[in-house]
MARKOLVEX-515690 format. One record per atom (N, C-alpha, C): x, y, z; atom name; residue in three letters. Coordinates in pm, whole numbers, plus 50000, padded with zeros to 5 digits. Atoms other than C-alpha are relative to their C-alpha. Layout:
{node {X,Y,Z},'CA','ala'}
...
end
This chain:
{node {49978,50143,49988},'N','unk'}
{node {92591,66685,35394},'CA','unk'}
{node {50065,49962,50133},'C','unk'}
{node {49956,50063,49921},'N','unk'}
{node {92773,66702,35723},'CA','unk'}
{node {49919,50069,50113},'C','unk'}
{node {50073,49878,49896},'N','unk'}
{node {92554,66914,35925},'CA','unk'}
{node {49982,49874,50151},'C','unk'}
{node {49982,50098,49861},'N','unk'}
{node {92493,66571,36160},'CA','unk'}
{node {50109,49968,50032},'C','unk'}
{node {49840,50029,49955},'N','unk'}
{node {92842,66498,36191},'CA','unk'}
{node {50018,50112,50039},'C','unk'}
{node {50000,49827,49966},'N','unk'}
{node {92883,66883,36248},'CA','unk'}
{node {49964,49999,50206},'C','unk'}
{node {50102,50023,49892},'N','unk'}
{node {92616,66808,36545},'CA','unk'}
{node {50075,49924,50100},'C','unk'}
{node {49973,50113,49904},'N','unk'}
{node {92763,66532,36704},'CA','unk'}
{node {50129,50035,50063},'C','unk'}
{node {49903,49963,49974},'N','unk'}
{node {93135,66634,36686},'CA','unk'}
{node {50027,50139,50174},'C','unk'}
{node {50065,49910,49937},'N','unk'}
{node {93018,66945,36893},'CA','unk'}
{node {49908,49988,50097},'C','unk'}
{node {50043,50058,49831},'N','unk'}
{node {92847,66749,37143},'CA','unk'}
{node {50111,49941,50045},'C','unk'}
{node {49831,50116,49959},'N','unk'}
{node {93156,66478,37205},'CA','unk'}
{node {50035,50067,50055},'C','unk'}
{node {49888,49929,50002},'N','unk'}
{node {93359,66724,37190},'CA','unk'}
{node {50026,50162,50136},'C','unk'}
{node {50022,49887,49907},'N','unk'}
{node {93192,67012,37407},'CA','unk'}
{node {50078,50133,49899},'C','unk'}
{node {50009,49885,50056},'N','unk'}
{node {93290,67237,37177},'CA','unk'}
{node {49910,50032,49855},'C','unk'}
{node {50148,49923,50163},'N','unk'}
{node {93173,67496,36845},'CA','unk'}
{node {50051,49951,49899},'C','unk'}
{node {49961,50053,50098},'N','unk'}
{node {93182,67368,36521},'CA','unk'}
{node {49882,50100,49917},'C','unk'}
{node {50028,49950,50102},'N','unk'}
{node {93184,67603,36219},'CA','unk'}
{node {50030,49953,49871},'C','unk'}
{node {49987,50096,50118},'N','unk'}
{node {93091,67442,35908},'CA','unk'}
{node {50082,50133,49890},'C','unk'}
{node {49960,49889,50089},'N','unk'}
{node {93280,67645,35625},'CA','unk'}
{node {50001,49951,49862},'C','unk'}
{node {50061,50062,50196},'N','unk'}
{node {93123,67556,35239},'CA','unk'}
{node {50095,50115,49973},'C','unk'}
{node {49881,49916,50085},'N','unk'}
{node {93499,67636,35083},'CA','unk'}
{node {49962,49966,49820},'C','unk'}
{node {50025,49986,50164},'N','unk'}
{node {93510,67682,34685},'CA','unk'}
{node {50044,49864,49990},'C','unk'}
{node {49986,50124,50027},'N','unk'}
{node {93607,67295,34524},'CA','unk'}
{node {50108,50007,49907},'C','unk'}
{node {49934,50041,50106},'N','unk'}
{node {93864,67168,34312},'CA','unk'}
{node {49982,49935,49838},'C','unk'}
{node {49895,49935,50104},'N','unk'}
{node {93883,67149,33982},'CA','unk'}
{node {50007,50149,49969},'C','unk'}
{node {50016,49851,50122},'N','unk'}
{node {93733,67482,33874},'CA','unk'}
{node {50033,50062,50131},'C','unk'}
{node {49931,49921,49926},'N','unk'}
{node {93909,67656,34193},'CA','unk'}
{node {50102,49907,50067},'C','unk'}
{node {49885,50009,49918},'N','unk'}
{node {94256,67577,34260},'CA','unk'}
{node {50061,50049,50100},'C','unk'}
{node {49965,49965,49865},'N','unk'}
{node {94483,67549,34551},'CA','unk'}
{node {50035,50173,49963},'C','unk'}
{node {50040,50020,49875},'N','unk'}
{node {94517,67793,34739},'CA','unk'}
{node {49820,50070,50042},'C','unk'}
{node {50160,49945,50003},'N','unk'}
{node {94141,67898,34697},'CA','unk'}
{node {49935,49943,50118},'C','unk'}
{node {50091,50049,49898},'N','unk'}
{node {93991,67660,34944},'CA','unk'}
{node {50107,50038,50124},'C','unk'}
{node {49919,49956,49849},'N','unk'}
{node {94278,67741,35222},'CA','unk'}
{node {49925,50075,50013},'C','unk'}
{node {50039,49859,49960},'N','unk'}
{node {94189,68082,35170},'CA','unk'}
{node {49851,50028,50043},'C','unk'}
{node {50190,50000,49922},'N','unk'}
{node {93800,68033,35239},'CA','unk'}
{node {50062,49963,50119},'C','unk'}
{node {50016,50019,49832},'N','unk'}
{node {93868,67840,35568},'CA','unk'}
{node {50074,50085,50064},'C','unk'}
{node {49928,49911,49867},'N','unk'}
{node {94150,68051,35721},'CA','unk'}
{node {49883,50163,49967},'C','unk'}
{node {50048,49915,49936},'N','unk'}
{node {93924,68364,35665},'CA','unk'}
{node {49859,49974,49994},'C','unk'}
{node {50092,50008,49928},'N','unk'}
{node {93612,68236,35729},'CA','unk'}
{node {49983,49951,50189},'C','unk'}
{node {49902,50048,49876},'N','unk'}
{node {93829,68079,36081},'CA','unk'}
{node {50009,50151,50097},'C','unk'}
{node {49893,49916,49962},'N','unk'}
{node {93984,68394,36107},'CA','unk'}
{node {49875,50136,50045},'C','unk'}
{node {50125,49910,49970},'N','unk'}
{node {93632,68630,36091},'CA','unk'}
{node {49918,49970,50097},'C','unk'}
{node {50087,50071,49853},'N','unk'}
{node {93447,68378,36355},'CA','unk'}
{node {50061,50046,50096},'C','unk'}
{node {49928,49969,49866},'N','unk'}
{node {93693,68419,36593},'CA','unk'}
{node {50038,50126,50063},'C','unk'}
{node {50003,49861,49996},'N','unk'}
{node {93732,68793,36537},'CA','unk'}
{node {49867,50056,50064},'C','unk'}
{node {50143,49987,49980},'N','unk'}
{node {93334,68808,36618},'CA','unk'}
{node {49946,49933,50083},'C','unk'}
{node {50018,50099,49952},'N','unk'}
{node {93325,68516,36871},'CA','unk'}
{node {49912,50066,50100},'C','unk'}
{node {50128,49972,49913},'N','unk'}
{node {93101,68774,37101},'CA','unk'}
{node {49887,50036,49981},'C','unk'}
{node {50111,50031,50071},'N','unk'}
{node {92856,68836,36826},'CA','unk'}
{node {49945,49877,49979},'C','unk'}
{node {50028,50145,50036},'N','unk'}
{node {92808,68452,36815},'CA','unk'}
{node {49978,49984,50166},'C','unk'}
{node {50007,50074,49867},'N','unk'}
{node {92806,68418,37212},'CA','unk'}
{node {50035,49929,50015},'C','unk'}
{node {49941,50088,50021},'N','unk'}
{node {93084,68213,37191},'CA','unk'}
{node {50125,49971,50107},'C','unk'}
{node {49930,50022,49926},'N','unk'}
{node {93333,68093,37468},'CA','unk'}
{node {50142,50011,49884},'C','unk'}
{node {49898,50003,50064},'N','unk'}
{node {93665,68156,37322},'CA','unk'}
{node {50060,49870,50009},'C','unk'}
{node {49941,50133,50004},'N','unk'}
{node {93812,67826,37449},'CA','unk'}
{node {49907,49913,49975},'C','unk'}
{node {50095,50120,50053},'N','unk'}
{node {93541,67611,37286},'CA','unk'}
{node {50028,50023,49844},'C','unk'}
{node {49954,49966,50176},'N','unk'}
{node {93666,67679,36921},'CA','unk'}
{node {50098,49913,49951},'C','unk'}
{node {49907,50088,50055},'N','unk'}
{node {93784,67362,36710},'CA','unk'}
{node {49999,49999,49865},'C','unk'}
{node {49962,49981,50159},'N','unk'}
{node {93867,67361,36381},'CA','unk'}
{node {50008,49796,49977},'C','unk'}
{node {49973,50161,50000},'N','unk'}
{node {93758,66987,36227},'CA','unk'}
{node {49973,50028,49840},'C','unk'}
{node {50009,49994,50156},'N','unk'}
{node {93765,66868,35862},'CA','unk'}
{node {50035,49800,49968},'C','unk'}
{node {49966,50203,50067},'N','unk'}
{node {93735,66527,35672},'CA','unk'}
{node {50077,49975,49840},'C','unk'}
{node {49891,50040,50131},'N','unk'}
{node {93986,66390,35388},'CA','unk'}
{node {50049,50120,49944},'C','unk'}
{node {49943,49906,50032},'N','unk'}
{node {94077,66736,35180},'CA','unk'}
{node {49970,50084,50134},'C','unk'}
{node {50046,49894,49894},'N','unk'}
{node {93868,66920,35466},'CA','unk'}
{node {50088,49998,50114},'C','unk'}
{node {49881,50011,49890},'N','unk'}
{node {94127,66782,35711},'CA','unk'}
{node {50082,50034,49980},'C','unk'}
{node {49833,49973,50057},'N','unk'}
{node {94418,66863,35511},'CA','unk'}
{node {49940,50168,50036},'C','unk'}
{node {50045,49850,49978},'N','unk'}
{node {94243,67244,35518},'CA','unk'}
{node {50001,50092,50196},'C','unk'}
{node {50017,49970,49849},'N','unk'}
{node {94160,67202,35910},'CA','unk'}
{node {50136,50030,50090},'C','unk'}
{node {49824,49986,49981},'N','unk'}
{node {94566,67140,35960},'CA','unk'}
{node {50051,50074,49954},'C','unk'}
{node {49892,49842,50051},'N','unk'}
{node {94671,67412,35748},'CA','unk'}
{node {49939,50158,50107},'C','unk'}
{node {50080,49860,49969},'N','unk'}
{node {94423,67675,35899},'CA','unk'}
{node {50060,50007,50177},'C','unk'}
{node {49937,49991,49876},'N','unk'}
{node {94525,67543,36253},'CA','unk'}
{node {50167,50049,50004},'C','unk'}
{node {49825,49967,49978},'N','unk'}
{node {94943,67573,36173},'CA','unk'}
{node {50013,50161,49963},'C','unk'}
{node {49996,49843,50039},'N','unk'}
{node {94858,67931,36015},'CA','unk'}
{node {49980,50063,50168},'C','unk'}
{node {50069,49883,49872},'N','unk'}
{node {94692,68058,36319},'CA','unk'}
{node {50038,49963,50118},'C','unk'}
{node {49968,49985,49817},'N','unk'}
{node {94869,67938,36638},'CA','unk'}
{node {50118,50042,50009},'C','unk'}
{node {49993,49939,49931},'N','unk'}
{node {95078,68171,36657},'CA','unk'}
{node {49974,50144,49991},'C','unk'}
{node {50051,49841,50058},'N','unk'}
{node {94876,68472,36586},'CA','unk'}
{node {49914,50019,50176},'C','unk'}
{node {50047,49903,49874},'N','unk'}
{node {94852,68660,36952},'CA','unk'}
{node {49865,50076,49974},'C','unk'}
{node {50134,49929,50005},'N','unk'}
{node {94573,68858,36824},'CA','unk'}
{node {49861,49942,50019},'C','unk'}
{node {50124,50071,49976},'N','unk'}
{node {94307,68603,36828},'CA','unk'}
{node {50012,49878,50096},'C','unk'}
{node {49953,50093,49914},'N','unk'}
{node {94229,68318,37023},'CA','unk'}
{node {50014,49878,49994},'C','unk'}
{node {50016,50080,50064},'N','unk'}
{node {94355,68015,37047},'CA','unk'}
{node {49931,49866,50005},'C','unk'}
{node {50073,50095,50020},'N','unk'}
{node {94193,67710,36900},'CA','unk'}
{node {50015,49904,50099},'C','unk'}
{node {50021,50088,49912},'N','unk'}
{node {94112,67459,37124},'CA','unk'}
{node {50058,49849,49950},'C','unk'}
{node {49916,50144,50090},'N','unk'}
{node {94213,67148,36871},'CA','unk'}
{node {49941,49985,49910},'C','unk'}
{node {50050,50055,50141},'N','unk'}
{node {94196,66997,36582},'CA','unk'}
{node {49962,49849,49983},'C','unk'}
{node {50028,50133,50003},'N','unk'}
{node {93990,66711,36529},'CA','unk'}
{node {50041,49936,49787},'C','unk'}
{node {49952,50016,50128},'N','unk'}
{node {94134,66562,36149},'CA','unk'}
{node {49902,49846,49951},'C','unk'}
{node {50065,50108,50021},'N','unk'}
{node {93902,66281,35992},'CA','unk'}
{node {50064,49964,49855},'C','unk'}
{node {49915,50058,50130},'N','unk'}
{node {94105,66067,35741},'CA','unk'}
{node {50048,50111,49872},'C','unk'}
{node {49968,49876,50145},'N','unk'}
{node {94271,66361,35601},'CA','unk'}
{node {50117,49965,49909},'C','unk'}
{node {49844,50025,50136},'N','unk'}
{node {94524,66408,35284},'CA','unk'}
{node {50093,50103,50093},'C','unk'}
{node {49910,49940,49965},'N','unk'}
{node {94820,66531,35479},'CA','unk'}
{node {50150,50003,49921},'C','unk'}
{node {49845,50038,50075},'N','unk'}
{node {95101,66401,35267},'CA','unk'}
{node {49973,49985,49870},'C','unk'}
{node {49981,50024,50150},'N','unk'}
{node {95160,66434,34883},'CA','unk'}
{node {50149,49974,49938},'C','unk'}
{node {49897,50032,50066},'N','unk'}
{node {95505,66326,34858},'CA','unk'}
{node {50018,49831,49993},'C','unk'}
{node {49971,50143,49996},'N','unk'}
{node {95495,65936,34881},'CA','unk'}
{node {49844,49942,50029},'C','unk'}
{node {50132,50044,50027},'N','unk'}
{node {95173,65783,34752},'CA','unk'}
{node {50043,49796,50020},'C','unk'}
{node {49975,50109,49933},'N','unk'}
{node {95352,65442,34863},'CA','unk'}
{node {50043,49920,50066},'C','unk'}
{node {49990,50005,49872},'N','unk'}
{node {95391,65459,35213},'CA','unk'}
{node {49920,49850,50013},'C','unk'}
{node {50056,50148,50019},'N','unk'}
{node {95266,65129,35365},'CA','unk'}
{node {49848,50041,50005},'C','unk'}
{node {50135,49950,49935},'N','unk'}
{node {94940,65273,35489},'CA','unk'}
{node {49929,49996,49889},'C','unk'}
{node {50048,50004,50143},'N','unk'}
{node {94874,65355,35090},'CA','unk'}
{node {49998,49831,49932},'C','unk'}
{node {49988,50159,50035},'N','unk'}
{node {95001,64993,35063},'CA','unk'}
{node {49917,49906,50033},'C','unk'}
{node {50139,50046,49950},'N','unk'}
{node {94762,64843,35296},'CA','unk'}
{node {49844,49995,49991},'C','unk'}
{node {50143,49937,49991},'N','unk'}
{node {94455,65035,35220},'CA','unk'}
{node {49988,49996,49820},'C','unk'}
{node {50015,49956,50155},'N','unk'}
{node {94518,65044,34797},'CA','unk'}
{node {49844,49979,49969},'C','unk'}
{node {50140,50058,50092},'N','unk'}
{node {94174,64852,34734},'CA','unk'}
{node {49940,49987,50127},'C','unk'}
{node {50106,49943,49931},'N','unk'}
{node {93958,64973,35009},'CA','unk'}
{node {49922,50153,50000},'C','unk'}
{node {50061,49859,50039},'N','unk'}
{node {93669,65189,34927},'CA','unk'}
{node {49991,50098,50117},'C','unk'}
{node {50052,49916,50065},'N','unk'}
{node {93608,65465,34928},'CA','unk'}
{node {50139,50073,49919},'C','unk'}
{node {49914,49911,50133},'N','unk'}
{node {93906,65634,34803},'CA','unk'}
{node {50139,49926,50041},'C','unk'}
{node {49925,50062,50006},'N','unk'}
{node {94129,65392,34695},'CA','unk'}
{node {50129,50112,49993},'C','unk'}
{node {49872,49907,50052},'N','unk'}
{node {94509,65523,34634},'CA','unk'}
{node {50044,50052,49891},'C','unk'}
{node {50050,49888,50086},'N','unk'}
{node {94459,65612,34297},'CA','unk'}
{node {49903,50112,50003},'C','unk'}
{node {50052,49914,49999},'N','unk'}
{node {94179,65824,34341},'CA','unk'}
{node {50050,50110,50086},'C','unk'}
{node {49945,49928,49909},'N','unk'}
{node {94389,65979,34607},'CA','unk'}
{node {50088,50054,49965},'C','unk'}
{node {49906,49946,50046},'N','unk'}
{node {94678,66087,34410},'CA','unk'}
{node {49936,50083,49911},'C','unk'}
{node {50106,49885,50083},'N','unk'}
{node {94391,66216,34155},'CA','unk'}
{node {49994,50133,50037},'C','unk'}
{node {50103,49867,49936},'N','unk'}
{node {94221,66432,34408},'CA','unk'}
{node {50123,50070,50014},'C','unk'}
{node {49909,49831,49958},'N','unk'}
{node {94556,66624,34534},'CA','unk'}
{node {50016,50021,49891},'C','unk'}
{node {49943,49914,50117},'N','unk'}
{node {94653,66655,34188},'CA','unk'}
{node {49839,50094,49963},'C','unk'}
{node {50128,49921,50016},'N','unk'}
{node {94288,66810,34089},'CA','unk'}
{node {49989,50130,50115},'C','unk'}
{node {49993,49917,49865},'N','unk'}
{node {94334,67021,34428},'CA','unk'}
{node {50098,50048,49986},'C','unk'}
{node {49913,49844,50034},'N','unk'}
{node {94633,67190,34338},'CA','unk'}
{node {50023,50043,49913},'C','unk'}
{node {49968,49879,50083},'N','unk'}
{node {94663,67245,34015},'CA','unk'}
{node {49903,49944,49874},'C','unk'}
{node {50127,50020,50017},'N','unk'}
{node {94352,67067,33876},'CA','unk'}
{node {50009,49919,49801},'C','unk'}
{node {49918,50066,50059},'N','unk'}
{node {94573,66873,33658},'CA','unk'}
{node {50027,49859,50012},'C','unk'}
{node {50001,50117,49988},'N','unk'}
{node {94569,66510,33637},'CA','unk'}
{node {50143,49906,49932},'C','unk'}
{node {49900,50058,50085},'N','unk'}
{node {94816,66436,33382},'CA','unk'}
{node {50141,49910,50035},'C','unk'}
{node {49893,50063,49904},'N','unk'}
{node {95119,66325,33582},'CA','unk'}
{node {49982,49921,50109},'C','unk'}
{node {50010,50126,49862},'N','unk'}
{node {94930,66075,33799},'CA','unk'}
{node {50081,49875,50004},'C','unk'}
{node {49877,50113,49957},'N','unk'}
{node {95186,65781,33695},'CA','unk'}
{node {50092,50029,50082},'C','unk'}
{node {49862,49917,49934},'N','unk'}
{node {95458,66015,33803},'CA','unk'}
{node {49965,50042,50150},'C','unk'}
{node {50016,49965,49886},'N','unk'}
{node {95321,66087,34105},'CA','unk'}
{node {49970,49825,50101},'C','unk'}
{node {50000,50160,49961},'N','unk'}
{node {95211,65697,34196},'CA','unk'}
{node {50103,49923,49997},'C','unk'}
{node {49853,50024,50038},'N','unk'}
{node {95572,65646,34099},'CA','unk'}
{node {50089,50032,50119},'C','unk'}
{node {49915,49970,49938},'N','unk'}
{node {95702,65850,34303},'CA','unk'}
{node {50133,50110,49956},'C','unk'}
{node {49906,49871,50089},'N','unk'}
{node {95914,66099,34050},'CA','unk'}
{node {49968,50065,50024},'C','unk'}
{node {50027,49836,49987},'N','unk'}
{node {95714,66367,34113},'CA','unk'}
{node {50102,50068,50091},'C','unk'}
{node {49944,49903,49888},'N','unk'}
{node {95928,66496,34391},'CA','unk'}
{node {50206,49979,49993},'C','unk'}
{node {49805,50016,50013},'N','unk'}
{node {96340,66569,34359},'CA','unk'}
{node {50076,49893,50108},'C','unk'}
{node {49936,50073,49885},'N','unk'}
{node {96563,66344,34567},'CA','unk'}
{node {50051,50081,50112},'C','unk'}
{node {49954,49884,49923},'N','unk'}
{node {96693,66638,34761},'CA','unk'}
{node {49874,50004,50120},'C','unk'}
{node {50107,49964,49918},'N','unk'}
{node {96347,66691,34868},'CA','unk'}
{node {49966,49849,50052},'C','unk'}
{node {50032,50157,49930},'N','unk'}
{node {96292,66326,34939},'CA','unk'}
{node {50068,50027,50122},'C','unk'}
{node {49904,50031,49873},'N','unk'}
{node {96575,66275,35163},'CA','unk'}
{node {49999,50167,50110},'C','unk'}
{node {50034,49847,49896},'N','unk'}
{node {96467,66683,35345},'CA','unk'}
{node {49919,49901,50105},'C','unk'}
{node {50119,50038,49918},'N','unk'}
{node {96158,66508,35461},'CA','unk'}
{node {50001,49827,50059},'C','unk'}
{node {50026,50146,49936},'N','unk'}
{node {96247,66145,35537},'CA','unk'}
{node {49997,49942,50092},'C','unk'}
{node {49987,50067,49876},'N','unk'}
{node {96287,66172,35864},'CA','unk'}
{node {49801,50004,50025},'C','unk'}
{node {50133,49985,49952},'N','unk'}
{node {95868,66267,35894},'CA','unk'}
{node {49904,49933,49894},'C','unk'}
{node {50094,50052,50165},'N','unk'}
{node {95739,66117,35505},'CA','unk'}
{node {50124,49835,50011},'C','unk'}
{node {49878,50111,50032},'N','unk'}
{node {95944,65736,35537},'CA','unk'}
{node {49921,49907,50044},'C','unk'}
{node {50040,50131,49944},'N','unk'}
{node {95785,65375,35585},'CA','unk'}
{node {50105,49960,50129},'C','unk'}
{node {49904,50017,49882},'N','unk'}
{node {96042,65397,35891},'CA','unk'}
{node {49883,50013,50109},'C','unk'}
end
């Protein structure tokens, strides 16, 4: 389904784009799909002269969960000396944040399709533990301790 976006990104961009069909959420929980992209990431780049591949043309891109995947696989691997590194990360409306589902941004955007802010608290919950049940509590805002609130408020805060 993204093979033209795949295409295009990879022209723009001047660099390679490796598509990576990771396992899905519900019937494979986190960290199942990390673990596809960082070693399907992690085997390209190991092989990048079987592919005839410029080492500095290597970006790691991903859209909504796929972005949240593209950002983890990039923070794993820069600083791993052994391989080389990625060139950037392009992120297309990814889920980066699961502690405050009403940030303004969630506030602004609630009732614009495609994935309103319920369906968005859905999907991470279905994506990590494929569990829905606690979506008030998480649209609430309970899900997470105050401790841990106030850790992260200087980077998770409508500030």
């Amino acid at each position: 389904t993204h093979e033209e976006l795949c295409r295009f990104i990879a022209r723009e961009s001047e660099s390679v784009v490796v598509s990576v069909g990771y396992r899905l959420a519900p019937e494979h929980k986190y960290p199942a799909a990390y673990e596809d992209c960082l070693n399907a990431t992690q085997h390209f780049l190991q092989h990048l002269q079987h592919y005839a591949v410029d080492p500095a043309r290597v970006t790691v891109c991903g859209d909504s969960a796929g972005g949240n995947l593209a950002a983890a696989v990039s923070q794993t691997l820069a600083g791993r000396a052994d391989l080389p590194r990625l060139r950037a990360q392009i992120l297309i409306y990814p889920g980066l944040q699961a502690l405050d589902f009403n940030l303004p941004s969630y506030q602004q955007n609630r009732g614009v399709p495609l994935l309103f802010r319920e369906r968005a608290a859905f999907y991470m919950l279905q994506y990590l533990n494929g569990n829905a049940t606690k979506l008030e509590e998480v649209l609430e805002g309970s899900h997470i301790p105050v401790d841990i609130k106030l850790k992260y408020k200087k980077w998770v805060s409508p500030d």
